[in-house]
PyMOL CGO cylinders between C-alpha atoms (Angstrom):
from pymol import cmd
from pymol.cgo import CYLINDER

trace = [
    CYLINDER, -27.76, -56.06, 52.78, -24.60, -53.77, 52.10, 0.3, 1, 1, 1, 1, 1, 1,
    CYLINDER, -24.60, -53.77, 52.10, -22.87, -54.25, 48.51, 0.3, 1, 1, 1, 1, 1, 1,
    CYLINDER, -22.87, -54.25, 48.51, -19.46, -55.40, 48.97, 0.3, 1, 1, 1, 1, 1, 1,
    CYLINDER, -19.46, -55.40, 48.97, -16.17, -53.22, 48.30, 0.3, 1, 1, 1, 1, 1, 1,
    CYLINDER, -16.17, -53.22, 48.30, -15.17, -55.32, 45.25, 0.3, 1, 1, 1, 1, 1, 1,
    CYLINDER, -15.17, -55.32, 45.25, -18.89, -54.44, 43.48, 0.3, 1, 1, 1, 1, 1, 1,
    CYLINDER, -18.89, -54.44, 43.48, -19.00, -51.10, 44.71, 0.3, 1, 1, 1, 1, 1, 1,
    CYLINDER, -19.00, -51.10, 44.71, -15.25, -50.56, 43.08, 0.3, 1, 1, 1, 1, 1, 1,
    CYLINDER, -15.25, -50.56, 43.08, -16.46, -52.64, 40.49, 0.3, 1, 1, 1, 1, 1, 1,
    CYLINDER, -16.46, -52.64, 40.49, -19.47, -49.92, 39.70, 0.3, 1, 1, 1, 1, 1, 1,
    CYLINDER, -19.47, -49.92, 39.70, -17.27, -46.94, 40.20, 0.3, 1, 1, 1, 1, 1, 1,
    CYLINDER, -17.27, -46.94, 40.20, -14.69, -48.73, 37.47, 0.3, 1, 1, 1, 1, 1, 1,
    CYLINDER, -14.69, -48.73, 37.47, -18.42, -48.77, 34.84, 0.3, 1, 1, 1, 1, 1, 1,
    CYLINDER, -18.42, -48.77, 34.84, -19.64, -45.21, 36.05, 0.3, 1, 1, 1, 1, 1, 1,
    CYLINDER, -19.64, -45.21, 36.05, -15.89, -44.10, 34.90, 0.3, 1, 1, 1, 1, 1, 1,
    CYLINDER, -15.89, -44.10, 34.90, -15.74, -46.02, 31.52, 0.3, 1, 1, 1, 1, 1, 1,
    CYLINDER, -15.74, -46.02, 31.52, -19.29, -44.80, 30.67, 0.3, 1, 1, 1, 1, 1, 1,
    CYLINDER, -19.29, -44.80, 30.67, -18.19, -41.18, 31.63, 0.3, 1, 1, 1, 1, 1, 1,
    CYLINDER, -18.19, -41.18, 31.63, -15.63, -41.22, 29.45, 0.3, 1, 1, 1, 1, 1, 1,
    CYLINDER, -15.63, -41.22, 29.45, -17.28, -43.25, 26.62, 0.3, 1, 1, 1, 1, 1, 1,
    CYLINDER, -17.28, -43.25, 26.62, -19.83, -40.38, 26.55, 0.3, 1, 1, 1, 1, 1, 1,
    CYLINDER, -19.83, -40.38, 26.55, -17.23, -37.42, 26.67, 0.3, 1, 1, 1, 1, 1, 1,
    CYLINDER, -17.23, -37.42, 26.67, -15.31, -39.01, 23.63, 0.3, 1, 1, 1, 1, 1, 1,
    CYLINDER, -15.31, -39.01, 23.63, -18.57, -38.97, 22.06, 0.3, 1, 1, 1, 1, 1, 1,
    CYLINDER, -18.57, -38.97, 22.06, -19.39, -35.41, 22.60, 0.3, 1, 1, 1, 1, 1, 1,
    CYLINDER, -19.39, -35.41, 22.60, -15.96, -34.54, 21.58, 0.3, 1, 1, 1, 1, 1, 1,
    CYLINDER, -15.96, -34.54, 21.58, -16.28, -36.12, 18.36, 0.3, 1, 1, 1, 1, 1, 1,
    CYLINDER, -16.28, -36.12, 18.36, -19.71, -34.76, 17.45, 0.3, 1, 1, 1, 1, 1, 1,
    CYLINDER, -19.71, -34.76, 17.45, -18.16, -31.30, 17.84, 0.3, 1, 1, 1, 1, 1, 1,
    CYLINDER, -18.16, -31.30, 17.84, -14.98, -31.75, 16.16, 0.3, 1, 1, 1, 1, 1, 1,
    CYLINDER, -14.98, -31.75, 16.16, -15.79, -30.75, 12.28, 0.3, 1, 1, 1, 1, 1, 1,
    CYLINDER, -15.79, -30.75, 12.28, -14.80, -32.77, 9.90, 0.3, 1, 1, 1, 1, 1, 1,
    CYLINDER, -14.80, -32.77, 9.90, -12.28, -30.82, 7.76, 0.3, 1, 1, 1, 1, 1, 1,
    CYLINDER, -12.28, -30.82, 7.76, -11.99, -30.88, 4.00, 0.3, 1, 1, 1, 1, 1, 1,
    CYLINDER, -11.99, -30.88, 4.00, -8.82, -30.51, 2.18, 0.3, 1, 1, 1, 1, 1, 1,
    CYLINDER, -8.82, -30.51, 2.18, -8.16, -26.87, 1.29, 0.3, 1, 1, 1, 1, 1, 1,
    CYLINDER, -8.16, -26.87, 1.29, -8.71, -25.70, -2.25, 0.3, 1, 1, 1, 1, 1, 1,
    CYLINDER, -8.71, -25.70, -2.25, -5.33, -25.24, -4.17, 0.3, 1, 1, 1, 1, 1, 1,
    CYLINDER, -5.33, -25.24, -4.17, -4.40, -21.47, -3.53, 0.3, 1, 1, 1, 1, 1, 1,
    CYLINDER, -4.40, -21.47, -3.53, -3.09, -19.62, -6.69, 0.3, 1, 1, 1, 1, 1, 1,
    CYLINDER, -3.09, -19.62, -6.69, 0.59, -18.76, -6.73, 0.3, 1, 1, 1, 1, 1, 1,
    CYLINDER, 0.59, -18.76, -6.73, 1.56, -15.83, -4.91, 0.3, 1, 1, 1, 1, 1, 1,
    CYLINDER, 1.56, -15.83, -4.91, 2.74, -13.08, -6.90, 0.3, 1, 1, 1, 1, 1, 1,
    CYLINDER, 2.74, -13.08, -6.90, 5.85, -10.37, -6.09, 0.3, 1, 1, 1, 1, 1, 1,
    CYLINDER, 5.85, -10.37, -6.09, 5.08, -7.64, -5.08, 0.3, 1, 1, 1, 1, 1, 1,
    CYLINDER, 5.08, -7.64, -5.08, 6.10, -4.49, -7.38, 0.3, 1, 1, 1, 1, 1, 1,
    CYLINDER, 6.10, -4.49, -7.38, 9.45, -3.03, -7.01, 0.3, 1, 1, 1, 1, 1, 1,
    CYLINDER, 9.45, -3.03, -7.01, 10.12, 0.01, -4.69, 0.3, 1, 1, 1, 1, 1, 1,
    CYLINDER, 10.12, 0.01, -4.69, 11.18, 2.95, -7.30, 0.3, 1, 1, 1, 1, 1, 1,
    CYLINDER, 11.18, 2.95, -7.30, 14.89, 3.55, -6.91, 0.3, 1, 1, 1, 1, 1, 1,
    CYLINDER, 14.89, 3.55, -6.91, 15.83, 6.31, -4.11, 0.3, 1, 1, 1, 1, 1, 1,
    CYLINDER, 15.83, 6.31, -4.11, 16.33, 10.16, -6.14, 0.3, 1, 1, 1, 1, 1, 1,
    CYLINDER, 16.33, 10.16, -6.14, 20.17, 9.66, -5.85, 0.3, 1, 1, 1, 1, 1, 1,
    CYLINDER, 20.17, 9.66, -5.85, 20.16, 6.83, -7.79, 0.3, 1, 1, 1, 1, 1, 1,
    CYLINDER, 20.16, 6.83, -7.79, 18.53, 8.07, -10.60, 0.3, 1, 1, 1, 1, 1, 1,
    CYLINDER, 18.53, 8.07, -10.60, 20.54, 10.99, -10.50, 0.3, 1, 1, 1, 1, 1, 1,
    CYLINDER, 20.54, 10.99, -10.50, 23.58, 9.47, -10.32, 0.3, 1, 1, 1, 1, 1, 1,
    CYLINDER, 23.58, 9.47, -10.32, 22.45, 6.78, -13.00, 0.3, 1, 1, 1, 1, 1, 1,
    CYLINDER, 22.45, 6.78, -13.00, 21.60, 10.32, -15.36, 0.3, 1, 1, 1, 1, 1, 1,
    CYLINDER, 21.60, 10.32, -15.36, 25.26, 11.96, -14.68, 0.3, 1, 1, 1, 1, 1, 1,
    CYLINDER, 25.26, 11.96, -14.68, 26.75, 8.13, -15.08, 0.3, 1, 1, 1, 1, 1, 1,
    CYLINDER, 26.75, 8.13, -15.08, 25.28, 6.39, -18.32, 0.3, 1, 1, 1, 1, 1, 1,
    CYLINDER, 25.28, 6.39, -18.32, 28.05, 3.90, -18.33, 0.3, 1, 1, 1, 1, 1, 1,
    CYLINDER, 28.05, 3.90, -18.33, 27.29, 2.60, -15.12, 0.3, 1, 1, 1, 1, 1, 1,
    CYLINDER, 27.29, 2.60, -15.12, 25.53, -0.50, -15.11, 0.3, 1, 1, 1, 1, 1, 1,
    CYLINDER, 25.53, -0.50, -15.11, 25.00, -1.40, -11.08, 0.3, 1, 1, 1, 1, 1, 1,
    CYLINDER, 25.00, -1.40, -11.08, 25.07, 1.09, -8.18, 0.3, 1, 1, 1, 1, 1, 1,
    CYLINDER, 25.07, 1.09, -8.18, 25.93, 0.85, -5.00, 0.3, 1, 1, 1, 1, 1, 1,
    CYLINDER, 25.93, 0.85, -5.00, 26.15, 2.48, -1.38, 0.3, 1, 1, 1, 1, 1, 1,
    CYLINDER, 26.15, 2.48, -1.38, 27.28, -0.64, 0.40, 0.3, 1, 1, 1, 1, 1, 1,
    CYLINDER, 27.28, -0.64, 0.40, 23.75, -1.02, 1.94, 0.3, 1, 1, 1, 1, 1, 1,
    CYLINDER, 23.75, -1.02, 1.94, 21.75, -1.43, -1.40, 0.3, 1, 1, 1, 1, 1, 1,
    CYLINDER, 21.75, -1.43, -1.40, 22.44, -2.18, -5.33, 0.3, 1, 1, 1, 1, 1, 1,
    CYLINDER, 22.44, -2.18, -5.33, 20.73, -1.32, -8.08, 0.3, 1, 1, 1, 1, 1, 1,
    CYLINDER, 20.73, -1.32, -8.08, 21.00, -2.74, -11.62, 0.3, 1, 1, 1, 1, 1, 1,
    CYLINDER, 21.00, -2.74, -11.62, 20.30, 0.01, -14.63, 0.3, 1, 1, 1, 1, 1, 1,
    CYLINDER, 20.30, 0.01, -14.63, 18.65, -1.68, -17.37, 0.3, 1, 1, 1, 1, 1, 1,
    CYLINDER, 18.65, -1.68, -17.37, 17.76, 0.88, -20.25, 0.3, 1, 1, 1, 1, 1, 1,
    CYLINDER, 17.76, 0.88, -20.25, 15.38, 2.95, -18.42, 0.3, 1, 1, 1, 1, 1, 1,
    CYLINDER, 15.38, 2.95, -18.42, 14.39, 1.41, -15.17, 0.3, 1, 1, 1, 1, 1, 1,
    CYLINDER, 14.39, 1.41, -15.17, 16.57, 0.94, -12.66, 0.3, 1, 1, 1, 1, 1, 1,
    CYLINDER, 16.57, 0.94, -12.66, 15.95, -2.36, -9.84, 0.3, 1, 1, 1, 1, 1, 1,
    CYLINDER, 15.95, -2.36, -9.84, 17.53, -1.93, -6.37, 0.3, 1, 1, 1, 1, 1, 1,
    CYLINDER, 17.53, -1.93, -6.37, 17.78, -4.68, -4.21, 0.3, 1, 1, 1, 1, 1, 1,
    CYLINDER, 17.78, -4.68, -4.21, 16.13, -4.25, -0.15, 0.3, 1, 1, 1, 1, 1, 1,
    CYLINDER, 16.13, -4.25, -0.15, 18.70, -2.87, 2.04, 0.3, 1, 1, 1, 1, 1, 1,
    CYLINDER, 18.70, -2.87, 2.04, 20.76, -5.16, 4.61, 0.3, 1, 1, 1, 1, 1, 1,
    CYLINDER, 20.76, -5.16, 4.61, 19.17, -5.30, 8.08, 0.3, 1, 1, 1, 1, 1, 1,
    CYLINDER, 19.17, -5.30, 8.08, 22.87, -3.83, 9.33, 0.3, 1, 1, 1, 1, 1, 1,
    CYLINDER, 22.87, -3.83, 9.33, 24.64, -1.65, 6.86, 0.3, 1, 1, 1, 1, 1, 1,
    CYLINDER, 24.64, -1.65, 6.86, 26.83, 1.36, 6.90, 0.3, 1, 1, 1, 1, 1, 1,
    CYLINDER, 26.83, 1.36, 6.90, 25.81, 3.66, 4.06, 0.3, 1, 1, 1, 1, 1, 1,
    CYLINDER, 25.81, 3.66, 4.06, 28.00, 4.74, 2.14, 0.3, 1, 1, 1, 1, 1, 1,
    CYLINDER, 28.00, 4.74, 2.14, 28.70, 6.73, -1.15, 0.3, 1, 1, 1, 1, 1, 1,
    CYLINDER, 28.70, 6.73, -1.15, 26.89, 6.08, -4.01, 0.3, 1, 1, 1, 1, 1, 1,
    CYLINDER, 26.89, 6.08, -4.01, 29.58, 4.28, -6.56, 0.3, 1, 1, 1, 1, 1, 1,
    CYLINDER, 29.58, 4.28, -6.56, 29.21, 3.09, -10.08, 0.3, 1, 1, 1, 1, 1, 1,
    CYLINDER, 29.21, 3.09, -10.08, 29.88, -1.02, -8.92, 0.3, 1, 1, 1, 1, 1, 1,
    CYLINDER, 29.88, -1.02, -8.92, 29.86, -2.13, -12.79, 0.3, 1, 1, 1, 1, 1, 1,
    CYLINDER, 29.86, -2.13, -12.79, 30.22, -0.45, -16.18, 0.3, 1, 1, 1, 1, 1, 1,
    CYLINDER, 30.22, -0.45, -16.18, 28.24, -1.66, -19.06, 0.3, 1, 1, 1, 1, 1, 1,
    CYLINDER, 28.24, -1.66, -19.06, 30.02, -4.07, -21.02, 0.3, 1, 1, 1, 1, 1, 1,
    CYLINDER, 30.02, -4.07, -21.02, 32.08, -5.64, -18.30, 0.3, 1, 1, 1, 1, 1, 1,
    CYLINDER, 32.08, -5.64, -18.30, 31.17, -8.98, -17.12, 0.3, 1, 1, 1, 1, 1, 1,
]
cmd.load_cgo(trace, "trace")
């Protein structure tokens, strides 16, 4: 005797289920299980890049100047050390100029 179409479909509908049962299962015995991640310590700045040569030369022969510029960077002179800022991704150079005096706002 020949199984009908409606309990062969209906065994191809359980082979299916089953087949996918089992592959969620295998799936979920290799995904880990993932912990939550440690608190990470605060990133720190880097150092700052010491100021091009000009700079501090033109911060010596200018000891009133309190920022410098060449339109690309700018550097602040504070007693001896001297912080420039990164340069613009599309700047034209330009002359280094005494931007602000010491004493002015």
């Amino acid at each position: 005797m020949r199984p009908n179409l409606a309990s062969r479909q209906g065994l191809r509908m359980m082979l299916v289920a089953a087949s996918l049962a089992a592959s969620g299962l295998a799936l979920a015995a290799e995904t880990p299980t993932t912990t939550p991640a440690a608190p990470q310590a605060p990133a720190t700045e880097p150092a700052p890049l010491p100021p091009p040569p000009a700079v501090r030369d033109f911060a010596t022969a200018h000891p009133q100047c309190a920022e410098i510029s060449d339109s690309c960077i700018v550097c602040k002179v504070e007693g001896d050390a001297i912080n420039c800022s990164t340069p613009a991704i599309a700047c034209i150079k330009g002359e280094l100029v005494c931007a602000k005096e010491k004493g002015t706002p």
